[in-house]
C-alpha positions in Angstrom: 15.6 -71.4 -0.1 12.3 -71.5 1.6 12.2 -72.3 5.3 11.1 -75.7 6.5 8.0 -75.7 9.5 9.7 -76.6 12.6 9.7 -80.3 13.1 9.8 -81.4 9.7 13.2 -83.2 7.8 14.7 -83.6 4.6 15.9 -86.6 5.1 12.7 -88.4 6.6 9.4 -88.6 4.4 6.6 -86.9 5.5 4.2 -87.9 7.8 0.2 -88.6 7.0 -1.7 -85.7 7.2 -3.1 -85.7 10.7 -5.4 -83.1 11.6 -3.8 -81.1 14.1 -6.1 -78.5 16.2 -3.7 -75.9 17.1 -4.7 -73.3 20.1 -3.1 -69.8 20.7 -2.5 -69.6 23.8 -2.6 -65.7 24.2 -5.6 -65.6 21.9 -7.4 -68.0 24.7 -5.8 -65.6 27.2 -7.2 -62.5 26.0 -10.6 -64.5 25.4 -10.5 -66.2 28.8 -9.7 -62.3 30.7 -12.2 -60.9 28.7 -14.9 -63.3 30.0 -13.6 -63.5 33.0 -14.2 -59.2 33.2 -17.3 -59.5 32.2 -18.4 -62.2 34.7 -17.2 -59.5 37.7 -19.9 -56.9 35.9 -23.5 -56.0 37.1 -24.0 -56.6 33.3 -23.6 -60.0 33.7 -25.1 -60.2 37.7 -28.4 -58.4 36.2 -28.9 -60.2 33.4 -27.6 -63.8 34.6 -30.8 -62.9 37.6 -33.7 -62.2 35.0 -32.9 -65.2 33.8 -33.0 -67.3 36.6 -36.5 -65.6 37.7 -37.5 -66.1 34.5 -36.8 -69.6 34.3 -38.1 -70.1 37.8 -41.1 -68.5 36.8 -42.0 -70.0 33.7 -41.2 -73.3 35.8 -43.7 -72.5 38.8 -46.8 -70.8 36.9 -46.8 -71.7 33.1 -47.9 -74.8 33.4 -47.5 -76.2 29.9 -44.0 -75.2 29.5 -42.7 -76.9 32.5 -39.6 -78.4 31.4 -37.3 -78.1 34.4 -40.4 -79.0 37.8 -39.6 -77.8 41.4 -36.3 -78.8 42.5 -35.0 -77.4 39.4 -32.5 -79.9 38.4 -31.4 -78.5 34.8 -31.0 -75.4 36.6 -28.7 -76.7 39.2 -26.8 -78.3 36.4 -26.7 -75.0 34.5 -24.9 -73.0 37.4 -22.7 -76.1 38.1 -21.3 -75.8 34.4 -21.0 -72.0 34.9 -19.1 -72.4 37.9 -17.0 -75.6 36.5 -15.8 -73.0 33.5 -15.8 -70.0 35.4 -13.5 -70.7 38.0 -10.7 -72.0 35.1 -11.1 -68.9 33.4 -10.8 -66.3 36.4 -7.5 -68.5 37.4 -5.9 -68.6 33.7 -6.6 -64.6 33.9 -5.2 -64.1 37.4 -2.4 -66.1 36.6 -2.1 -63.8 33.0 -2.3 -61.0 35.3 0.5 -62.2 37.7 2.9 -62.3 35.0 1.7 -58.8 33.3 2.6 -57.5 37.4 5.5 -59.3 37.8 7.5 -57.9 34.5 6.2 -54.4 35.6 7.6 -54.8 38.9 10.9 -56.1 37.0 10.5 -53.0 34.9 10.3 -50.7 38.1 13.2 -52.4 39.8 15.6 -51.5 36.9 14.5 -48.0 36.7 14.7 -47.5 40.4 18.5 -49.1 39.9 19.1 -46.6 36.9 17.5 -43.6 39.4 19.6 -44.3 42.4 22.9 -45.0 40.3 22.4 -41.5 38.5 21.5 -39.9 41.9 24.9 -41.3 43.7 26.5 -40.0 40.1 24.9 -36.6 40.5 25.9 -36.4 44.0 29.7 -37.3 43.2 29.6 -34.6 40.7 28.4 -32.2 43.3 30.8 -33.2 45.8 33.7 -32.4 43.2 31.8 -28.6 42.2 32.1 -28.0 45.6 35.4 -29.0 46.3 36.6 -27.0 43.4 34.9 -24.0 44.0 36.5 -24.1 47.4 39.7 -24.4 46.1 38.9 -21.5 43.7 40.1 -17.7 44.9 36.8 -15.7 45.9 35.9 -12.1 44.7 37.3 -10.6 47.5 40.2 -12.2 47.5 41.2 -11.5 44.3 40.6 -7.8 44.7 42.9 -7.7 47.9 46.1 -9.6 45.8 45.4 -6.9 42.6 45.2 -3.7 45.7 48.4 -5.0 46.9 50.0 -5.9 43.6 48.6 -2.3 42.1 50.2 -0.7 45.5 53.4 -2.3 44.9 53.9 -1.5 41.6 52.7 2.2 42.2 56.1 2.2 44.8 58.4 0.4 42.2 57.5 2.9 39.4 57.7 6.1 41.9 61.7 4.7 43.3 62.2 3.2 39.9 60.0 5.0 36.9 60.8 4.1 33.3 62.7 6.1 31.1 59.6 7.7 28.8 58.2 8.4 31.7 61.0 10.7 33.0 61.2 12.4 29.7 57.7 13.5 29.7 57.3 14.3 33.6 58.7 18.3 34.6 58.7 16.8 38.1 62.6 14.9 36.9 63.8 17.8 34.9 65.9 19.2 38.0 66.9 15.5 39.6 70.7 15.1 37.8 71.2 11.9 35.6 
């Protein structure tokens, strides 16, 4: 069953067809930052000054083209329009850029959460290593318990040796069973 636009019922009829002039917002975002970029250019500064000589010129010295005399009204009106859509445009895009900034900085507290908690984990972890490793017998250590083990054995089997071994030693053949 085909979904229904939003807004529109079954169980109502339909409205008359209105026109309906339907903006993207982030489409007239990304126009408004792009205009708003090229307003901060020399680009724009250079060519936005040849054409106010230019019309200043053609306005002084060409005498039949005058459309805009001396005090240069239409002029005036011109930047006044620039400035009236300008300003609305560099706000939308700072405002665009706030909110690009403020889910990075979102973005950078979470992974300097995630850092510190694996740090604190990695530290724990350590701790414990070392803990266990001091618990743990060392090399030397070891080799003075087997010396003394090795010694004490050596005594038990000289007082004490096993049976085979008496058989196949001449040293016992004389001692009386």
């Amino acid at each position: 069953m085909p979904e229904l636009p939003p807004g529109r019922r079954l169980d109502q009829p339909k409205r008359a067809g209105r026109f309906r002039f339907a903006i993207d917002p982030e489409a007239f975002g990304r126009v408004s930052e792009r205009l708003a970029r090229f307003l901060g250019t020399g680009k724009f500064l250079f060519w936005q000054s040849v054409l106010v000589i230019a019309w200043i010129a053609l306005n002084l010295f060409a005498v039949s083209l005058r459309w805009d005399p001396y005090p240069f009204i239409l002029l005036n009106l011109a930047f006044s329009t620039q400035a009236a859509y300008a300003a609305p445009l560099i706000l939308l895009a700072q405002n665009r850029q706030d909110d690009r900034d403020r889910v990075s900085l979102e973005e950078d507290r979470a992974r300097s959460a995630q850092t510190k908690a694996d740090t604190e984990f990695l530290a724990r972890e350590l701790a414990a290593v070392r803990l266990a490793l001091g618990e743990v017998a060392t090399r030397d250590f070891l080799r003075g318990e087997l010396d003394r083990v090795f010694r004490e054995s050596g005594k038990q089997r000289r007082k004490n040796p096993a049976p085979d071994l008496i058989r196949d030693d001449p040293r016992w053949d004389d001692v009386p069973s």
